[in-house]
C-alpha positions as CSV (number, residue, x, y, z in Angstrom):
1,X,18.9,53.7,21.9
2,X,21.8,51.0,22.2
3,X,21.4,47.7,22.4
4,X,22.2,47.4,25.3
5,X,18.9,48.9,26.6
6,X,17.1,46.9,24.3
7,X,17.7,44.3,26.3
8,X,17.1,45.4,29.3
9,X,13.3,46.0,28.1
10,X,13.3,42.4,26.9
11,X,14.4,41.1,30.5
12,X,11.8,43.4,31.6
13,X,8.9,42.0,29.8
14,X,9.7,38.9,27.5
15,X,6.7,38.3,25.6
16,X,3.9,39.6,28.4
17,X,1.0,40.6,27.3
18,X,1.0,44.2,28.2
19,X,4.2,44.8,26.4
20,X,3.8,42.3,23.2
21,X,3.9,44.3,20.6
22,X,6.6,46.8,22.3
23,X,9.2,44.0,22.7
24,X,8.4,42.2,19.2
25,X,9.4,45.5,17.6
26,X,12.5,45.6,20.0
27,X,13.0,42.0,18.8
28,X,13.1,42.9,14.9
29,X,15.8,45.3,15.8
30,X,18.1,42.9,17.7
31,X,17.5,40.6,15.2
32,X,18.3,42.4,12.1
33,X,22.3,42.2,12.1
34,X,21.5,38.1,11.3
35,X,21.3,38.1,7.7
36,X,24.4,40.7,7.4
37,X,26.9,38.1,5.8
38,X,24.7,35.3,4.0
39,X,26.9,35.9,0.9
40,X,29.9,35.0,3.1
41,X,30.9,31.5,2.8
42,X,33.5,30.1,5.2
43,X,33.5,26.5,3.6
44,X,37.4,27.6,2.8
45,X,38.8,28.3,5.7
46,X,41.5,26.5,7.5
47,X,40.7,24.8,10.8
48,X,43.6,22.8,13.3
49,X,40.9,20.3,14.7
50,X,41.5,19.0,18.0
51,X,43.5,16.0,17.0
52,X,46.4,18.6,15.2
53,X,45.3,17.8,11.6
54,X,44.6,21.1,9.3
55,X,41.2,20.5,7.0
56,X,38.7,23.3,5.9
57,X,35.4,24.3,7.8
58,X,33.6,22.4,4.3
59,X,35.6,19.3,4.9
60,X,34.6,18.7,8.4
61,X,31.1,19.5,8.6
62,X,30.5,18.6,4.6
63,X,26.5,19.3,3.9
64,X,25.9,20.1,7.8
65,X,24.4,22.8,9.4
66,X,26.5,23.8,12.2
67,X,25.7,26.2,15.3
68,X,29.5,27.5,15.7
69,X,30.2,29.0,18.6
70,X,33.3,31.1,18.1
71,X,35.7,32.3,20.9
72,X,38.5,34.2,21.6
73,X,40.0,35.5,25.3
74,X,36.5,34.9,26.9
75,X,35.6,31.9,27.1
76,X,31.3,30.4,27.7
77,X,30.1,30.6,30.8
78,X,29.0,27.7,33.4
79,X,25.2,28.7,32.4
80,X,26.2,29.3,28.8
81,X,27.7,26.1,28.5
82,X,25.1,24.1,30.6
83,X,22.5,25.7,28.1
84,X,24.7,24.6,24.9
85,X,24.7,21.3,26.1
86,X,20.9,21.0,26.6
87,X,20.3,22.5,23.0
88,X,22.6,19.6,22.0
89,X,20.6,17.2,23.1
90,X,17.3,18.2,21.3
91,X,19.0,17.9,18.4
92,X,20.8,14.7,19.0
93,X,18.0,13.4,16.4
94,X,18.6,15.7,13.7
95,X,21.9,13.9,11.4
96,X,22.3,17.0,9.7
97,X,23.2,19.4,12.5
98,X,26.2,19.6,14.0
99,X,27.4,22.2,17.2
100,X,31.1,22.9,17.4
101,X,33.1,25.7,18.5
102,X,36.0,27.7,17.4
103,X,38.9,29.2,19.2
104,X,40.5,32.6,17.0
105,X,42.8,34.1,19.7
106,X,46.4,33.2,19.4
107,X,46.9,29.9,21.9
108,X,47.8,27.4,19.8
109,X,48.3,25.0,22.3
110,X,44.6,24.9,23.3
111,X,42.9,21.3,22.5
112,X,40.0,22.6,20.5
113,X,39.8,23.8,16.7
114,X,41.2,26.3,16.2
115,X,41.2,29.2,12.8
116,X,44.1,29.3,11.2
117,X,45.7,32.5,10.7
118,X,45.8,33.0,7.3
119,X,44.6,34.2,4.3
120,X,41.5,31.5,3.8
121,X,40.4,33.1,7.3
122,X,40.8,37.1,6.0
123,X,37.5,37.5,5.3
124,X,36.0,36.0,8.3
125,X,38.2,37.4,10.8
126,X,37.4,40.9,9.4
127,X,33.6,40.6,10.2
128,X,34.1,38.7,13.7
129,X,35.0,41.5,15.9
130,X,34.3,39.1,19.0
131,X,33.9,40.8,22.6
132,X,32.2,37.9,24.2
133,X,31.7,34.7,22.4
134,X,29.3,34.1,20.1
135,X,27.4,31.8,18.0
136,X,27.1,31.8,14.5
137,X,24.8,29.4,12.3
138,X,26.3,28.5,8.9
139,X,24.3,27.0,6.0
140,X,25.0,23.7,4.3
141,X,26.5,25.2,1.7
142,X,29.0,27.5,4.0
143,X,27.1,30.8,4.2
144,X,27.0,32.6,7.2
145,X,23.0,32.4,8.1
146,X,23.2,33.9,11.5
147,X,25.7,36.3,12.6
148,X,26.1,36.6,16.0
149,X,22.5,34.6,16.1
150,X,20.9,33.0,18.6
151,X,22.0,32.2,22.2
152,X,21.5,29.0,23.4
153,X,19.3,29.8,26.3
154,X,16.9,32.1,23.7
155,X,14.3,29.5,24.6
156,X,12.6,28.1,21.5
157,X,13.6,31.1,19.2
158,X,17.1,29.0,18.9
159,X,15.7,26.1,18.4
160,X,13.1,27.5,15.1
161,X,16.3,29.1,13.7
162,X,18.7,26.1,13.7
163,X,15.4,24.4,12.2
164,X,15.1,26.7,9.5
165,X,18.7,27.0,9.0
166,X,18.4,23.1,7.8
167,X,16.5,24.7,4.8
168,X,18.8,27.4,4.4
169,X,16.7,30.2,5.5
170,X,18.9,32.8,6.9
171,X,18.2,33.6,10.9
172,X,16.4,37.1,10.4
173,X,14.1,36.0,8.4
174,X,13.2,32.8,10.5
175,X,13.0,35.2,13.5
176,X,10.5,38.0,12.5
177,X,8.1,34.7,10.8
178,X,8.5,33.4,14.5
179,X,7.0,36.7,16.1
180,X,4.3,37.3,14.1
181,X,2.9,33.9,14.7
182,X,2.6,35.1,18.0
183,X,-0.2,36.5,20.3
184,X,-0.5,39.4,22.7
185,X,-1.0,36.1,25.6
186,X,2.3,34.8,24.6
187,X,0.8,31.6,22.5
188,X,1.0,30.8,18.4
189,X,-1.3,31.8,16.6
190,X,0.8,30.0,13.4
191,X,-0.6,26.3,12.7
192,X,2.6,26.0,11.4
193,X,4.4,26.9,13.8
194,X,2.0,24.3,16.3
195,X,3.3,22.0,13.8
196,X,6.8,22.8,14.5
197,X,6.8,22.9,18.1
198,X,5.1,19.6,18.6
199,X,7.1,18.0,16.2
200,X,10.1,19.4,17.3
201,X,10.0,18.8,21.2
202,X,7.5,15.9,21.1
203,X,4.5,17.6,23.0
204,X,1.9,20.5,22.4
205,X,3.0,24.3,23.1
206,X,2.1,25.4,27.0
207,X,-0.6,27.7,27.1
208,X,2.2,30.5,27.8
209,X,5.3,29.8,26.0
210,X,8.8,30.5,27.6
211,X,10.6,32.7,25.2
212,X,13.4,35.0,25.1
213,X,15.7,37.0,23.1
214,X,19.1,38.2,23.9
215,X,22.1,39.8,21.5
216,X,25.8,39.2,21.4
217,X,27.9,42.7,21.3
């Protein structure tokens, strides 16, 4: 079964309660790719930032975690972007996470940063294998903690693994802790995690959370 009809299960029944523990083990599958290059660091390579000027990826986001959304011929959506931008915002408050994206195709006259071709970017240009774009979470330290993570509009999964990224847990992990705390009605069952949300986004959890879970081919 592709991923592809995982999906189509999870738009199907997100997190109901007649199909919990059917899509949480669908979830754990989609989700298992994250963790495939935490012992690739990008810190290294070469980036043209919007202004012209070459630096590395470590130089401009030094100590940061960054949600890095990385494109080549296809570029985000109006809904993509609209839901990038709101995911912004809740983390306006957060100093030590940064969103940027990342253009790899071959314009080099775009105004955006772009990877430079060469041999700083080898190694990350071999694993990207980009179809549509998609967003990577990289550590503090440079490592790749999500590939191909979380979508912006993932409701609240997204946010918990940028979170956890800021203590350098890598996104599979923060995912499968995020479904088993919770129930077959769609609420935590993790105090922890009731810690997390409230403090997060400033309110309790609804009694039925809004969640989702989608993959990048």
């Amino acid at each position: 079964m592709k991923k592809s009809t995982y999906l189509l299960i999870l738009a199907l029944c997100v997190f109901t309660s007649s199909c919990t523990m059917m899509v949480k083990g669908f979830a754990k599958l989609l989700v298992k790719d994250y963790n495939d290059y935490t012992s690739t660091h990008i810190s290294d390579i070469q980036i043209v930032n919007q202004n012209g000027k070459s630096e590395t990826f470590g130089n401009l986001y030094p100590q940061k975690t960054v949600y890095l959304y990385v494109w080549g011929n296809k570029k985000l959506s109006e809904q993509q972007e609209k839901s990038y931008l709101l995911l912004k915002e809740r983390f306006a408050k957060y100093p030590d996470v940064v969103f940027a994206t990342l253009y790899v195709g071959s314009d080099t006259t775009l105004n955006t940063n772009r990877l430079v071709n060469n041999a700083s970017s080898a190694e990350f240009r071999e694993i990207l294998k980009l179809g549509d774009p998609a967003p990577f979470i990289i550590g503090k330290d440079g490592a790749i903690l999500a590939y191909k993570g979380p979508k912006p509009d993932d409701k609240i999964i997204v946010d918990y693994v940028i979170c956890q990224a800021m203590k350098g847990e890598d996104g599979t992990k923060s995912v499968k802790r995020f479904i088993r705390g919770v129930n077959g009605n769609s609420q935590f069952k993790s105090d922890k995690l009731i810690e997390w949300y409230t403090g997060h986004y400033g309110k309790a959890p609804a009694n039925k959370l809004p969640m989702s879970l989608s993959s990048t081919n």
